[in-house]
Residue, then its C-alpha position, 0 to 999 in steps of 0.5 A: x050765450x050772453x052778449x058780454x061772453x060773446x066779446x069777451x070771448x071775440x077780444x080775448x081772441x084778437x087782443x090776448x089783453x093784459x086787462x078786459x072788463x065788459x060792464x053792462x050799462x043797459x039797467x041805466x037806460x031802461x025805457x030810453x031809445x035803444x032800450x029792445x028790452x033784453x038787458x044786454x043793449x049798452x056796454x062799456x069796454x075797457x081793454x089793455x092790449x100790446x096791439x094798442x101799442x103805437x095806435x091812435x085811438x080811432x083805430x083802437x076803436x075800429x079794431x074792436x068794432x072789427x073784432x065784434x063783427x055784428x055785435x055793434x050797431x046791430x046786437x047792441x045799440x051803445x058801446x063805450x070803448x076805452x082802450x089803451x097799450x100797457x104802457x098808458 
């Protein structure tokens, strides 16, 4: 399974977001630090959930990290997180 199936799967579970896109940007950092040569080592998400509502951004973020397990800092090397309520 590729890494943006596995967090789509694991957000989707946490969350139930209205809105989830999960863009891989590993192709733009081809050869730079980070960069372990499989195409799956920087990401972007982007999520609308209900449980946002009511949360500072800071802990938007450390609910995602926390929904990832593993996945940040030890799968994938970036991941860029903009998260927001329905209601932003």
């Amino acid at each position: 399974m590729h890494v943006a199936d596995e967090m789509r799967q694991l957000l989707t579970r946490a969350f139930a977001p209205s809105q989830l896109e999960i863009i891989n940007d590993s192709a733009k950092h081809s050869g730079h630090s980070g960069d372990d040569g499989s195409g799956e080592s920087h990401f972007t998400i982007i999520i609308e959930s209900a449980k946002f509502s009511g949360i500072s951004r800071l802990q938007r973020q450390r609910m995602i990290n926390a929904a990832l397990g593993d996945i940040p800092g030890e799968r994938v090397h970036a991941l860029a997180i903009r998260a927001s309520p329905p209601e932003d």
